[in-house]
C-alpha positions in Angstrom: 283.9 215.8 74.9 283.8 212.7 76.8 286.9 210.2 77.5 286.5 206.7 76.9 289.5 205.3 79.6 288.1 201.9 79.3 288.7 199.3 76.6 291.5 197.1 74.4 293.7 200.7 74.7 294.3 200.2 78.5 293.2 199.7 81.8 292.0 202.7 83.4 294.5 205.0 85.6 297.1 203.5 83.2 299.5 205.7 81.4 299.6 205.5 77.7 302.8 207.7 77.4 305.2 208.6 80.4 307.9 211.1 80.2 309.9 212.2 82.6 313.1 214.9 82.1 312.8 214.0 78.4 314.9 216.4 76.3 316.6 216.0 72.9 319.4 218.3 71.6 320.9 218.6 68.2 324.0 220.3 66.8 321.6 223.7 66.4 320.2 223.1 70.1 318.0 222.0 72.4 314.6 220.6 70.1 312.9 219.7 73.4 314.2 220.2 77.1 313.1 218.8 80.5 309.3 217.6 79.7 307.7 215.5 82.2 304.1 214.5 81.4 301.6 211.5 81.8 299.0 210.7 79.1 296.4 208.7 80.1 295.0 205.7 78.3 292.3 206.1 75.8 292.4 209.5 75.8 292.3 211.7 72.6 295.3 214.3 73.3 295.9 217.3 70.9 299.5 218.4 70.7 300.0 221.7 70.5 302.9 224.1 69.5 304.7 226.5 67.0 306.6 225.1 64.5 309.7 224.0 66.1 309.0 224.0 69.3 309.6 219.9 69.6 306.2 218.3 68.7 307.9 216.1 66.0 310.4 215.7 68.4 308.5 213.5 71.5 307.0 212.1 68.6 309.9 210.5 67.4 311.2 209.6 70.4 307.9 207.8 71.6 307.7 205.8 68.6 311.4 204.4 68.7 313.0 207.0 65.8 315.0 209.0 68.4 316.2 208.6 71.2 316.6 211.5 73.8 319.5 213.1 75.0 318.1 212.9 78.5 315.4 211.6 80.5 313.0 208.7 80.0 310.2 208.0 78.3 307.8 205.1 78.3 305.0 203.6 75.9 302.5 201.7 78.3 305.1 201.4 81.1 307.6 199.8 78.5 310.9 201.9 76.7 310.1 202.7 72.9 312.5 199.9 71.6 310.9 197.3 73.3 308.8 194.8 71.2 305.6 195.3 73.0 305.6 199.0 72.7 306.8 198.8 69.2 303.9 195.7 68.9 301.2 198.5 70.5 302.5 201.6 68.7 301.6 203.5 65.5 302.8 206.2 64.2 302.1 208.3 60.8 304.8 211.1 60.5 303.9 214.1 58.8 305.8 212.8 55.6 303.9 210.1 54.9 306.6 208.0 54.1 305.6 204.8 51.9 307.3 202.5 48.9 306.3 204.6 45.6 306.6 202.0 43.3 304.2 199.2 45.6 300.8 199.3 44.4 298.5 199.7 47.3 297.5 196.0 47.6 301.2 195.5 47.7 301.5 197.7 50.4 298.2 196.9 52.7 300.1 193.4 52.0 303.3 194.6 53.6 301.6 195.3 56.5 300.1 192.6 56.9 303.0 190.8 57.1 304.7 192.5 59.5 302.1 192.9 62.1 300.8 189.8 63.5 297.4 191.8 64.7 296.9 192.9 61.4 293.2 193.9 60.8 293.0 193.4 56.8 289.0 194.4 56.5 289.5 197.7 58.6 292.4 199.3 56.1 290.1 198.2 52.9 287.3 200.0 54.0 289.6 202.8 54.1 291.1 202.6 50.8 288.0 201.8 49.6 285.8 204.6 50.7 287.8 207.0 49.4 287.2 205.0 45.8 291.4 204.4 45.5 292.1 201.5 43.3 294.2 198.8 45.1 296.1 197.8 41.7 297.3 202.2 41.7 300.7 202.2 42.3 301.8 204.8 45.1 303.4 207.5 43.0 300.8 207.7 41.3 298.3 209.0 43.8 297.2 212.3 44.8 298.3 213.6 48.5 294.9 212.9 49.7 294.9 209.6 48.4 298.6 208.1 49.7 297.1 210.3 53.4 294.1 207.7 53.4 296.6 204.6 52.4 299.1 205.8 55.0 295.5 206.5 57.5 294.5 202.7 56.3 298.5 201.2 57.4 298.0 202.5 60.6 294.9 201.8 61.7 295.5 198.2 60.1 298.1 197.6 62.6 295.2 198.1 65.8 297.7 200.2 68.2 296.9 200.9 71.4 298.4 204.5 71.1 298.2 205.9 68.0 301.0 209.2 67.0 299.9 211.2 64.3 301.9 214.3 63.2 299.9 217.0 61.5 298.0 214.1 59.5 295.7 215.8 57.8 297.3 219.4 56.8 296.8 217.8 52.7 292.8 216.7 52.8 290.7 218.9 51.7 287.4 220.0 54.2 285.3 217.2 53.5 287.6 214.4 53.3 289.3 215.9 56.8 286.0 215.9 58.2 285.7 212.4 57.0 288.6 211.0 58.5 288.4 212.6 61.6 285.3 210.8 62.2 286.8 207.3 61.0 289.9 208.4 63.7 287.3 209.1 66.4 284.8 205.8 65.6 287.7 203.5 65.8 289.6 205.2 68.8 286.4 204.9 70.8 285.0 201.3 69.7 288.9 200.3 70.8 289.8 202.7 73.6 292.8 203.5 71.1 295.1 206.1 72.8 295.8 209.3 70.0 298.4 211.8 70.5 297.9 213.9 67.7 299.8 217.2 66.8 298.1 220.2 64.5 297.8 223.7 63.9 293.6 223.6 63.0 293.0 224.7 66.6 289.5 225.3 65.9 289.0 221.0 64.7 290.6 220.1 68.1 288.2 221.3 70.1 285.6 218.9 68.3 288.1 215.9 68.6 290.2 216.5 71.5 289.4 215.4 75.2 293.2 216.2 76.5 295.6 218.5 75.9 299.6 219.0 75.4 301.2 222.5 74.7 304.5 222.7 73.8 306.4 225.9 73.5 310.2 227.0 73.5 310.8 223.6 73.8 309.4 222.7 77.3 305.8 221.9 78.4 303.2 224.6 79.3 299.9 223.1 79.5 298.8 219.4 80.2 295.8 217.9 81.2 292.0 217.4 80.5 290.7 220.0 78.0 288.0 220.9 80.1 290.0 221.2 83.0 292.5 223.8 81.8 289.1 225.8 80.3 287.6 226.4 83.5 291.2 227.2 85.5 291.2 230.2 83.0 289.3 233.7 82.3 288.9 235.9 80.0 288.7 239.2 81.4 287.8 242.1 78.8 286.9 246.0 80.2 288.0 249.6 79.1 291.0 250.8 80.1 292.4 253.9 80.9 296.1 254.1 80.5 297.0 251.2 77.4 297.0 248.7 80.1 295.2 246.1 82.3 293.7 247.0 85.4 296.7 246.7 88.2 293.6 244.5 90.2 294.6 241.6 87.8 298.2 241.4 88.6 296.6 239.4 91.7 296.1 236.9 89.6 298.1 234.6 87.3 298.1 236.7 83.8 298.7 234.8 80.8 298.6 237.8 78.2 296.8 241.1 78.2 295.9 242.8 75.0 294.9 246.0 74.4 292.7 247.1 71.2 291.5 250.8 71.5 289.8 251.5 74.5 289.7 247.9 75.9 291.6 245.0 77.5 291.5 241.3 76.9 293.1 239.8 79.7 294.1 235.7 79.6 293.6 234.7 83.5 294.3 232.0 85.7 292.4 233.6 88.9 293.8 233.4 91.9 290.6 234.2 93.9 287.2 236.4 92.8 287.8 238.1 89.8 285.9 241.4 90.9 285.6 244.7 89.0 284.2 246.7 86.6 285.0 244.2 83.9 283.3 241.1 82.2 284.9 237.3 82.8 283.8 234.2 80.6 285.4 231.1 80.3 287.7 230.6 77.1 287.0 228.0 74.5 289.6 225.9 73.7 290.8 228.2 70.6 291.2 231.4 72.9 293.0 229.3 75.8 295.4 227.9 72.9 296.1 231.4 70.8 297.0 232.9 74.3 299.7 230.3 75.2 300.8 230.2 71.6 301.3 234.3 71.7 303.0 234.2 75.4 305.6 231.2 75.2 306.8 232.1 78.5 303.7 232.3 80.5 303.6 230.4 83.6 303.1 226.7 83.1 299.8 224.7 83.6 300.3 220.9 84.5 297.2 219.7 85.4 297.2 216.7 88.4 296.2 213.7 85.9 299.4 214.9 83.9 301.9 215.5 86.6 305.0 213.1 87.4 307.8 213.8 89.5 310.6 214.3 87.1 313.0 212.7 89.9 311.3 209.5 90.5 312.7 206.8 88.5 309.9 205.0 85.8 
């Protein structure tokens, strides 16, 4: 997919989102420990991770809910509080918080109200082509309705970075499909900025021109999804002794698994990856199972993502 770096999100080379050390701990633990990461603007960034493993978390902390028990982390080169990250940031949690009791029309009204950029036309044509009647009061509506309000709220406030947390786990197929292609229309017309976290691995790779993978709590891969691809292999070959050929330990090795007589080894070569084997390049699915199924393989921060987690913002 391309990126679009260009456009009302951002100047290009800018950073959307800038962490650096950022880590939040609660009474149980550490939620999210020492990540350092830059997300470029306009970029479409899947975020990526087992429950628990601190997706919520950043997302929290970048739209001003939490703030983190150490580090830094800035919105557009701005801190979270400030009123023009708060002015250029959306964010629909997972909940889908919203007044039960307001019709709709009361709350497209609300929002109106309390974001001077309000774009009034765009969140009707939400509502509206999902066929949800403005006078409905909240409660009343389905999941998949109060998603497409809560969809319309947030793209009626025109951010410039937009944080969505599993958004769509309640749509069915078609109205998912639906959406996603209203998220993507509008991110690209606007060079709009989306850090979005789910588990439909298979829909990222459709939507998604960046990548973020969280796991224990820290940062494993970051950077263009194309990138990390091609810096991996998939090695499969028959094996002899119920492991992976001792060639590969020359190379970085994600995971190996064995199923009967072969190996599937998860690569990051090092150098030719010679031998009797076969080597493809992953799709974005098999690069993400892997990581997701080795939590403490090496990490992969890509150069467009990396910042020195000493240097001050």
């Amino acid at each position: 997919m391309t990126s679009h770096n260009t456009g009302h999100g951002g100047r290009a080379g800018t950073s959307a989102v800038e962490a650096r050390g950022v880590g939040r701990k609660y009474r149980r633990g550490w939620a999210l420990r020492d990540c350092s990461f830059r997300l470029p603007a306009g970029r479409i960034c899947g975020l990526v991770g087992p429950n628990g493993a601190g997706k919520t978390t950043l997302m929290a902390i970048a739209a001003n809910l939490l703030e983190p028990s150490t580090g830094t982390l800035r919105v557009f080169g701005e801190a979270p509080e400030s009123a023009e990250a708060t002015r250029r940031t959306a964010f629909l949690a997972q909940e889908k918080p919203l007044f039960r009791r307001f019709t709709v029309a009361e709350t497209l009204r609300m929002g109106r109200e309390l974001n001077p950029g309000w774009d009034q036309k765009a969140a009707e044509a939400i509502v509206r082509a999902g066929n949800v009647p403005f006078h409905a009061k909240i409660g009343t509506l389905s999941g998949g309705q109060r998603t497409r309000v809560a969809f319309a709220m947030a793209f009626g406030k025109r951010p410039d970075l937009l944080l969505l947390d599993e958004p769509m786990s309640d749509l069915d197929p078609l109205v998912r499909h639906e959406m996603m292609g209203t998220l993507l229309s509008e991110a690209a017309e606007r060079g709009t900025t989306v850090l979005m976290s789910s588990h439909m691995l298979s829909e990222l790779e459709n939507t998604c021109d960046y990548l973020l993978v969280i796991a224990n709590g820290g940062l494993r891969l970051a950077g263009e999804v194309d990138e990390l691809r091609t810096a991996h292999a998939v090695v499969t070959g028959a094996h002899s002794d119920g492991r992976a050929p001792a060639e590969l330990a020359y190379h970085t090795v994600v995971e190996t698994r064995i199923s009967g007589r072969q190996f599937t080894s998860m690569i990051r070569p090092d150098g030719p990856v010679t031998g009797p084997w076969q080597a493809s390049t992953p799709d974005l699915e098999e690069l993400l199972l892997a990581y997701l199924r080795s939590p403490d393989a090496p990490p992969l921060i890509s150069p467009s993502s990396y910042v020195d987690p000493e240097v001050a913002a």
